[in-house]
C-alpha positions as CSV (number, residue, x, y, z in Angstrom):
1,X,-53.8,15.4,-17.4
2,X,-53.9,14.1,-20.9
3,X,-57.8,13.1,-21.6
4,X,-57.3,8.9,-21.4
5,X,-59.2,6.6,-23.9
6,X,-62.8,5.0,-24.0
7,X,-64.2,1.9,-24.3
8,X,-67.9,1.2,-24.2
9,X,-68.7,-2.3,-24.3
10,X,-72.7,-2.7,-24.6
11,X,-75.9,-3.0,-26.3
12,X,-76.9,-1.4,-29.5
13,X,-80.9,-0.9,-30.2
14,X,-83.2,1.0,-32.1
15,X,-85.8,2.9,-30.0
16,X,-89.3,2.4,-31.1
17,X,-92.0,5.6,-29.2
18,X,-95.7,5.2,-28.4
19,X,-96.7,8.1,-26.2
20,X,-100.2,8.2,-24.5
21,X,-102.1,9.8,-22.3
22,X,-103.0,6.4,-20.2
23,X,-101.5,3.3,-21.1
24,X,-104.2,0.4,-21.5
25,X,-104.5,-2.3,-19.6
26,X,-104.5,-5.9,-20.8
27,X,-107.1,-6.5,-23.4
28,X,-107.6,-3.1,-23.9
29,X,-106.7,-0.5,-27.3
30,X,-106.2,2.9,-26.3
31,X,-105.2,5.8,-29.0
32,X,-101.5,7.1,-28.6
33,X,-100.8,10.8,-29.2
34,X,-97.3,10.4,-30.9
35,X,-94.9,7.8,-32.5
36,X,-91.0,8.2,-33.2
37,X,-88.4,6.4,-33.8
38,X,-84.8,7.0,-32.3
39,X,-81.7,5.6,-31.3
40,X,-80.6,3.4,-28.2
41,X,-79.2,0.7,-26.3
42,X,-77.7,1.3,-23.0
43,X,-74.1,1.0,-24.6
44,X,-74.7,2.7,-27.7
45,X,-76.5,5.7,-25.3
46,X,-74.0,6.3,-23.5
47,X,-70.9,5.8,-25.9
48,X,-72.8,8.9,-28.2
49,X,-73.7,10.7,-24.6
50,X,-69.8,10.4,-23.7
51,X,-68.5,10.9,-27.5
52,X,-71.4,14.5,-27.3
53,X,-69.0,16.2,-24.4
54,X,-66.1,15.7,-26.0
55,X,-65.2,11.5,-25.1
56,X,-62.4,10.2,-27.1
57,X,-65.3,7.4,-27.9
58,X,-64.9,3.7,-29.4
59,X,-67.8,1.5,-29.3
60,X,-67.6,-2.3,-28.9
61,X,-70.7,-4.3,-29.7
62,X,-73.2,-6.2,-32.2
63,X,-75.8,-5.3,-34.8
64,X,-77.6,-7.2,-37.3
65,X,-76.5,-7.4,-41.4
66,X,-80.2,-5.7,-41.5
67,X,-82.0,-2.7,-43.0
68,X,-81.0,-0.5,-40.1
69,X,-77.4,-1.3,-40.2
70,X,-76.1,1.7,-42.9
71,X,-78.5,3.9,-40.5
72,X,-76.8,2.8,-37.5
73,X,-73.0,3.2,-39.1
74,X,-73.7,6.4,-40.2
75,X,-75.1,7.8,-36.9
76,X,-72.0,6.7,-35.2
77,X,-69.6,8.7,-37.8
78,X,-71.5,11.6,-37.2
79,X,-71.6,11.3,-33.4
80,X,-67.6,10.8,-33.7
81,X,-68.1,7.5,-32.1
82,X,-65.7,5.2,-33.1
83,X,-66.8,1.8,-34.3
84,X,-64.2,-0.5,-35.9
85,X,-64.7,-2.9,-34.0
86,X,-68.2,-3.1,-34.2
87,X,-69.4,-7.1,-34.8
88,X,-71.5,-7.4,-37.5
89,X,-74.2,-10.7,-37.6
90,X,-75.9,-12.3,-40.8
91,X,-79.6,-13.7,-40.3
92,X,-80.8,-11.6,-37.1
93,X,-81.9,-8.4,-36.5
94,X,-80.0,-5.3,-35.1
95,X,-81.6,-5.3,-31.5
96,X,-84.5,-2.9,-30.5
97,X,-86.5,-1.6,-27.6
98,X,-90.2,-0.4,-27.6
99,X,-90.8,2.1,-25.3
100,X,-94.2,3.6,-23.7
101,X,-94.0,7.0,-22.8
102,X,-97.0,8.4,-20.1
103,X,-96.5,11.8,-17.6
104,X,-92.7,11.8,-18.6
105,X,-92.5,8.0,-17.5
106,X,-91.1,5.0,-19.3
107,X,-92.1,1.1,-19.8
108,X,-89.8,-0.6,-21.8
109,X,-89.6,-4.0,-23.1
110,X,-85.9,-5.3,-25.3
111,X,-85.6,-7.8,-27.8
112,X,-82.0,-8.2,-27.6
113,X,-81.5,-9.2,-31.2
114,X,-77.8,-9.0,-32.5
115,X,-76.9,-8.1,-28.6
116,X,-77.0,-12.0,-27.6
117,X,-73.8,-12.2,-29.9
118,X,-71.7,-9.8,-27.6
119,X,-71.0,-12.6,-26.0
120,X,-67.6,-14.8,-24.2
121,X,-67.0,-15.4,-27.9
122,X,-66.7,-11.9,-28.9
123,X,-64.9,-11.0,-25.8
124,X,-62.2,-12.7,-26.4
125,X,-61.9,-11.8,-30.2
126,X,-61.7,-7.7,-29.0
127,X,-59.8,-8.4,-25.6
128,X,-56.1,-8.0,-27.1
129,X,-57.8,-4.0,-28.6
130,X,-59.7,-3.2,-25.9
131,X,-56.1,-3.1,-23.2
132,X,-54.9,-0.5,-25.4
133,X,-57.8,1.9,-23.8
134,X,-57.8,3.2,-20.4
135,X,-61.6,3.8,-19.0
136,X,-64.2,1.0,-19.9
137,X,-67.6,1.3,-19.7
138,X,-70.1,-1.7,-19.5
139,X,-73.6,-2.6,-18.7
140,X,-76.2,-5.6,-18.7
141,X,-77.8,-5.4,-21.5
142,X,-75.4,-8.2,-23.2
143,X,-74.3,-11.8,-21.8
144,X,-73.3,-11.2,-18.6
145,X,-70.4,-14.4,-19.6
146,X,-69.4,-11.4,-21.6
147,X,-67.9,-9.1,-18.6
148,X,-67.0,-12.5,-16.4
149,X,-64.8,-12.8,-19.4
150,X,-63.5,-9.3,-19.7
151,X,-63.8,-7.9,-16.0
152,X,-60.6,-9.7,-14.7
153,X,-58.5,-9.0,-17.9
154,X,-59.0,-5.5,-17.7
155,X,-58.8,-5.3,-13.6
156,X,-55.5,-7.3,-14.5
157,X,-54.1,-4.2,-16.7
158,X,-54.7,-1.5,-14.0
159,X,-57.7,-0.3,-16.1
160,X,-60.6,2.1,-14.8
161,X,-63.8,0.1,-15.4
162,X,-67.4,1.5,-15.1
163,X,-70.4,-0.7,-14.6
164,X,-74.0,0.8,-14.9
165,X,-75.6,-2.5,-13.5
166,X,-79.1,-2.1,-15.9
167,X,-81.1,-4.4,-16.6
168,X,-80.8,-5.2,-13.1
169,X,-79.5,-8.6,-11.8
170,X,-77.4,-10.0,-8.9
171,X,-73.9,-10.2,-9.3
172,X,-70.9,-11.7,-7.6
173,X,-68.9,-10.2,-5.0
174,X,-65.6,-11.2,-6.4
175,X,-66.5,-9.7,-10.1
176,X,-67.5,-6.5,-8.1
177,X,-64.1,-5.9,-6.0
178,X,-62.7,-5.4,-9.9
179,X,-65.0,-2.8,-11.1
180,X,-63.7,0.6,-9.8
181,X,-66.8,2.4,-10.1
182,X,-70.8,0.8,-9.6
183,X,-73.8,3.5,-11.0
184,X,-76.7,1.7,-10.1
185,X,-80.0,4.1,-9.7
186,X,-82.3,3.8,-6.4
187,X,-84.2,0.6,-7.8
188,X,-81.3,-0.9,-9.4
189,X,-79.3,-1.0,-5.8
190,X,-81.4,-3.5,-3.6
191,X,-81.1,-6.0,-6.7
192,X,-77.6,-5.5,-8.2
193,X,-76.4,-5.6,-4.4
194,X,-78.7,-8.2,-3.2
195,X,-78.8,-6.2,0.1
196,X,-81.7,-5.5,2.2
197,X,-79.6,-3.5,4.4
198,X,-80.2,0.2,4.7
199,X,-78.6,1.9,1.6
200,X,-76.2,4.0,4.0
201,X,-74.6,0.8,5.8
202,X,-74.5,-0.4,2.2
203,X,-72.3,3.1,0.5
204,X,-70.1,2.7,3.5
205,X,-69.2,-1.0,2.2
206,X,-68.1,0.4,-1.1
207,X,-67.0,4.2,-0.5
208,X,-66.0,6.1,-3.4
209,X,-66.9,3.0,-5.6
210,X,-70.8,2.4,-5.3
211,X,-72.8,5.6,-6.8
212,X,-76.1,5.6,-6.6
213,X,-78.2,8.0,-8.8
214,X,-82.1,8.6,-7.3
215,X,-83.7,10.9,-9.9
216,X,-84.7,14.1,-8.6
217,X,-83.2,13.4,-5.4
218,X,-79.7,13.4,-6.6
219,X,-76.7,10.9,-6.2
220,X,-75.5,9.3,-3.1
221,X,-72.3,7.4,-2.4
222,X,-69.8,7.5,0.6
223,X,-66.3,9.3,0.5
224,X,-64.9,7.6,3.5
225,X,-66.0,9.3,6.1
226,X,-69.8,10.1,5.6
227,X,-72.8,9.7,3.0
228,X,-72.7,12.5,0.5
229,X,-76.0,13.4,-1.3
230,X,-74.8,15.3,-4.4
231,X,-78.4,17.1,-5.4
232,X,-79.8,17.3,-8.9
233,X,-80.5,20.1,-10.7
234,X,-84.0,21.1,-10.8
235,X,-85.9,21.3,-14.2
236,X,-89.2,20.4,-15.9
237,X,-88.5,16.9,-17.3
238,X,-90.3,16.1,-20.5
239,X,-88.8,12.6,-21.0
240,X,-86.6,10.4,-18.3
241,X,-85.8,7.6,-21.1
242,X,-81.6,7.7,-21.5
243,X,-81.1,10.4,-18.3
244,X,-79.5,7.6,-16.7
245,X,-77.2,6.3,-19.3
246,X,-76.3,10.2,-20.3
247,X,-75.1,10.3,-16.3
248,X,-72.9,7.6,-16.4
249,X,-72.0,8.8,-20.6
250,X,-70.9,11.6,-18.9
251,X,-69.2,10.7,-15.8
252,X,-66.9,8.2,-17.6
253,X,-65.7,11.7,-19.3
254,X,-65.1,13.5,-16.3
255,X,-63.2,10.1,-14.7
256,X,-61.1,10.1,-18.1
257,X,-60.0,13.7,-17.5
258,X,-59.2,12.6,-14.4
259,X,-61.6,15.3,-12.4
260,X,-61.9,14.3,-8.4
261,X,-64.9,12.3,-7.7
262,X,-67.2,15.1,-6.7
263,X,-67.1,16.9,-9.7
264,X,-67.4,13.7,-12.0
265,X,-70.9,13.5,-10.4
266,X,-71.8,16.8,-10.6
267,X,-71.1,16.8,-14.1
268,X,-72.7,13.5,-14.9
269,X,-76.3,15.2,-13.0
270,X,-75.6,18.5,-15.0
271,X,-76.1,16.5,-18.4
272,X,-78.6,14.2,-17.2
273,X,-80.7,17.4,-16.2
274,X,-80.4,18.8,-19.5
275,X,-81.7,15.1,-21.0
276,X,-84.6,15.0,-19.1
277,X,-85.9,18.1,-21.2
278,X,-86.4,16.6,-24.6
279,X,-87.7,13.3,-25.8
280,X,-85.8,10.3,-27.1
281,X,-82.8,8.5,-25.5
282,X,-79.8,10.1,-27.6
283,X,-81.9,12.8,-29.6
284,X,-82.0,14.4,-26.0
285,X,-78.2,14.3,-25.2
286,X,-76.6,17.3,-24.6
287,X,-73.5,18.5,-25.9
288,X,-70.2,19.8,-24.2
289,X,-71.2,23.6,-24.8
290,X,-74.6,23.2,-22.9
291,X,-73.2,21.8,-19.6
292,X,-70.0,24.6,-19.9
293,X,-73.2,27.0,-19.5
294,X,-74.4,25.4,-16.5
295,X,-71.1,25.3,-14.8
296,X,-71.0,29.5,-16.1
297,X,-74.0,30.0,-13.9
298,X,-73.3,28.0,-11.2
């Protein structure tokens, strides 16, 4: 099967590190160990993890006319991810996260910056480019209006869309019957479903749609007939900022070389493994090479 084009539809941010030994509570200084800048943004992450193994990659979202933008075009040219139709906003900044790193554990708080103008507006200015791609990708981190807006359009077309439901929120039953696959992780799930069900009663509702990624524990989701647990592969994580968006970066690739289900997954846990070893939310992407060694040895 010919390898079918992406669309990622999400956040762009720059990543601003403060790693400590204990973070301080309120009122309190502490000295960090390390600062570092990187890129981020859950759309932007996973457009460059999905562009890394070999996506055929194009990037729909907003930055700022700022000091960062050049940085930010140029990092996409290299990562070969397309960005022509990238929205560029006069008199705000190009979003950015600031992230606390402690034991290989994140806190993160977003100023959404130029993301607030992904919004219905834009939507509709990129709907009539984006039917001419196949898999979409999409996340929370702009307007939700945004994917009201563009869920039913491409649902409408026959197109594969991907939803990695993060920043968590509730959202509609009707907008979810359109998405064709869900990637919440373990936390994400009660909220994004609303549910307060057992998660098993919950993957039967939506088998082979809802995919729940738990970490170290693996993935679950249900093929029909039972709950599959499709385990993770066991390393020494350094870093979990971007392991999640590098799962779903790379599951859209497997879905758009249209691998069974199974193997999507396993690929998607195989290059969030390999994430989990460096620090940084794209600097520790992998690349197509790396996971081809993993599926060698296994």
């Amino acid at each position: 099967m010919t390898m079918q084009r992406i669309a990622v539809v999400g956040s762009i941010n720059i990543d601003y590190f403060v790693e400590s030994k204990r973070l301080p509570k309120f009122g309190e200084t502490v000295t960090g160990e390390n600062f570092f800048m990187d890129f981020g943004g859950k759309g932007a992450n996973q457009a460059v993890a999905a562009a890394r193994l070999g996506g055929d990659v194009t990037l729909f979202g907003s930055i700022g006319n700022d000091e960062q933008k050049g940085v930010l075009l140029d990092h996409f040219r290299n990562e070969k991810v397309n960005i022509d139709h990238l929205n560029v906003v006069e008199g705000i900044s190009t979003g950015a996260a600031f992230i606390q790193l402690h034991n290989s554990e994140n806190r993160i708080i977003i100023i959404p910056g130029a993301n607030q103008f992904s919004n219905a507006i834009y939507a509709e200015q990129i709907s009539k480019s984006l039917v001419n791609y196949d898999v979409f990708l999409l996340q929370l981190e702009i307007p939700l209006e945004t994917l009201e807006y563009l869920i039913p359009i491409l649902y409408e077309h026959n197109k594969t869309i991907i939803l990695d439901p993060a920043p968590a929120q509730v959202l509609n039953e009707e907008l979810l019957e359109k998405v064709t696959y869900l990637t919440p992780n373990e936390h994400e799930f009660s909220v994004v479903m609303n549910k307060q069900s057992e998660m098993a009663n919950v993957l039967k509702k939506y088998p082979n749609k809802l995919i729940v990624t738990c970490g170290k524990d693996g993935v679950k989701f249900h093929n029909g007939e039972k709950v599959v647990n499709i385990p993770a592969r066991k390393v020494q994580a350094v870093d979990s900022t971007g392991a999640g968006d590098t799962f779903t970066g790379a599951f859209t690739v497997a879905v758009s070389k249209g691998k069974p289900l199974v193997e999507c997954i396993q690929y998607g846990t195989y290059a969030a493994s390999l994430s989990v070893m460096k620090k940084g939310a794209q600097s520790g992407m992998p690349y197509q090479e790396e996971i081809d060694e993993i599926i060698k040895e296994r």
